[in-house]
N, C-alpha and C positions, 0 to 999 in steps of 0.2 A: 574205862578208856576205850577198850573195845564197840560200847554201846558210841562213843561219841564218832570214832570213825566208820562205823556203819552206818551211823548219820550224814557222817562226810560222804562217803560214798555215795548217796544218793542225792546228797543237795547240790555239792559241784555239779554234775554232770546237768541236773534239773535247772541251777543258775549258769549254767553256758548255754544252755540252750534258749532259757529265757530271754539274757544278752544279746543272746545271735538274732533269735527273733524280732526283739525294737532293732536291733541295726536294720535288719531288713526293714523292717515298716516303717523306719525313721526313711529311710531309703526311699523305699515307696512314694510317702508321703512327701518328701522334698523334693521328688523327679514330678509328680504329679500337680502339686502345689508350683512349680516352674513352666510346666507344660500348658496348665491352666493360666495363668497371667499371657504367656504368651498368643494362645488363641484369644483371651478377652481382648487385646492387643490388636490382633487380625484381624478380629470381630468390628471393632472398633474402625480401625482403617477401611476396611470394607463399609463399613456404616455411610464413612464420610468419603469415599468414594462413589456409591450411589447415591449420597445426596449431591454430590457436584457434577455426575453423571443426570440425575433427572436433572438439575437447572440448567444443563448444557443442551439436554435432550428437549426442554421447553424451547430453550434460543433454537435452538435448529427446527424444532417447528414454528415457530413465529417469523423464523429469516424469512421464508416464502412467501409468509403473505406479507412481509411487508412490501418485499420485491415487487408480490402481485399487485399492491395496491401503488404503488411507483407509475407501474406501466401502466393501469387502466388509468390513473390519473393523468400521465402524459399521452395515452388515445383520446381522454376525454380531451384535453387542450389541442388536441389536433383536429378533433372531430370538430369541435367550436370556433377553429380559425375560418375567417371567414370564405376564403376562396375553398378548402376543401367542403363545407356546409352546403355553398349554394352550389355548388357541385352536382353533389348528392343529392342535395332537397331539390333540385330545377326539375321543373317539368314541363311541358310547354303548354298544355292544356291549362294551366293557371293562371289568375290573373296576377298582377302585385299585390292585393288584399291578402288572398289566401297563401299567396308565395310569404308575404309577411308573417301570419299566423305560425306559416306550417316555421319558418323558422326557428321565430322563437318557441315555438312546442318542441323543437326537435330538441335545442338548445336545456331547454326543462328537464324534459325526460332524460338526457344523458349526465345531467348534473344530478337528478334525484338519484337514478340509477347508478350513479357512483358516488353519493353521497357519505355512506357510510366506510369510506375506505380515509375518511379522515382522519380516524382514529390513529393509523399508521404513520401517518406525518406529524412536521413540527407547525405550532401554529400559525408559524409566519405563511409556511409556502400552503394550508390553507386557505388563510388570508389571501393569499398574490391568484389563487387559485377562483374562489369567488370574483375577486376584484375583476380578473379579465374574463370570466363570464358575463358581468354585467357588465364590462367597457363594450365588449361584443352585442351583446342584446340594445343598448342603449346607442350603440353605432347603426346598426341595423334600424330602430326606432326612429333616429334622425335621418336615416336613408329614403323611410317611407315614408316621411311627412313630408318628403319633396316633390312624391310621386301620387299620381292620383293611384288609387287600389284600382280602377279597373280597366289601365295597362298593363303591358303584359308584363310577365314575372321573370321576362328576361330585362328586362325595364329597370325593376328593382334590383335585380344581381348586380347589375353594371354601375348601379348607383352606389350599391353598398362597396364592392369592389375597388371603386373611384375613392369613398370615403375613409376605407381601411387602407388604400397604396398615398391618399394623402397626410393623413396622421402619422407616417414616417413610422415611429415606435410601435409596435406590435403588444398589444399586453398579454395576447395568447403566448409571445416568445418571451417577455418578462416574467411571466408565470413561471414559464417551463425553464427556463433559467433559475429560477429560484427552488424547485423542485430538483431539478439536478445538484445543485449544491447543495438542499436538503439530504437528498442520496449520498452523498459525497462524506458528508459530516456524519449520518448517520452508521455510515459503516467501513469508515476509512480511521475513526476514533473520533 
C-alpha cells in the first residue's frame, strides 16, 4: 500500500498539472480560433470595401470626362451655329467661293476633332448632334448656290445668315437641347 501511494504522490500532482495545462491551451486555442474568424471577417469587409471603393474610384474618374465631353460637345454646337462661324471664319479678303470652303472645313474639322467624345453620350443626342451639323453645312450649301463664289464673302455670310433667321428652328439649338437633357438623365438618375 505504501508502494501504491507513492505512486499517488506523484501522479496527482503530474495529472493536475497536465489538467491545468489543456485548460490553458483549450483556452488558447478557443481565444485564438475567435480572434481568427473575426479578422477573416474584417479581412473580408475590407476586401469588399475596396472593391466598392475602386468601382466608386473608376465612376469619379469617368464623371470628368464625361462632363468634359458635355461641354466640348456643346462649344462644338455653338462653334457650328451659324452667326458665331461666319463670325469667326469672315475675312474680308475672300471671296464667297473660298468663304464657302473655308466653312465647311472649319465645320469638318471641329466635328472630327470632337468626334470621339461620342463615346460619352447617349445615342439619341449623338444623332441630334450629327443631324444639326449637317442641317448647318447643307444650309450653308444652299446659301452658296444662290451666290456667285466670286462676291464677296460678306455676300455669302448675309445670305447664310438670312437663311438660318428664316428657318425659324435652330437645329444647332435642337441638338443642344437634346444634349442638355442627355446631361440631365445621365446624372440626375
Amino acid at each position: 500500500m505504501h508502494t501504491f501511494l507513492e505512486i499517488l504522490k506523484y501522479t496527482i500532482p503530474a495529472l493536475l498539472v497536465l489538467f491545468a495545462t489543456w485548460l490553458i491551451l483549450k483556452k488558447f486555442i478557443d481565444y485564438n480560433t475567435k480572434h481568427l474568424v473575426v479578422m477573416q471577417q474584417n479581412l473580408e469587409l475590407e476586401k469588399q470595401k475596396m472593391e466598392m471603393g475602386s468601382k466608386s474610384k473608376k465612376e469619379e474618374a469617368f464623371i470628368p470626362l464625361k462632363l468634359q465631353a458635355y461641354e466640348r460637345l456643346a462649344l462644338f454646337l455653338e462653334r457650328i451655329n451659324p452667326p458665331n462661324l461666319i463670325t469667326r471664319e469672315l475675312q474680308p479678303n475672300l471671296n464667297a467661293g473660298q468663304f464657302h470652303k473655308n466653312l465647311l472645313s472649319s465645320i469638318k474639322d471641329e466635328f472630327e476633332h470632337n468626334m470621339s467624345q461620342q463615346i460619352y453620350i447617349s445615342d439619341q443626342a449623338w444623332t441630334a448632334i450629327k443631324s444639326a451639323k449637317e442641317e448647318v453645312m447643307s444650309l450653308i450649301n444652299k446659301a452658296a448656290k444662290n451666290i456667285d463664289p466670286s462676291e464677296s464673302a460678306v455676300k455669302l455670310g448675309e445670305s447664310v445668315l438670312a437663311a438660318a433667321f428664316e428657318n425659324g428652328e435652330s437645329p444647332v439649338d435642337n441638338a443642344l437641347a437634346v444634349l442638355k437633357n442627355d446631361l440631365r438623365v445621365q446624372f440626375d438618375g
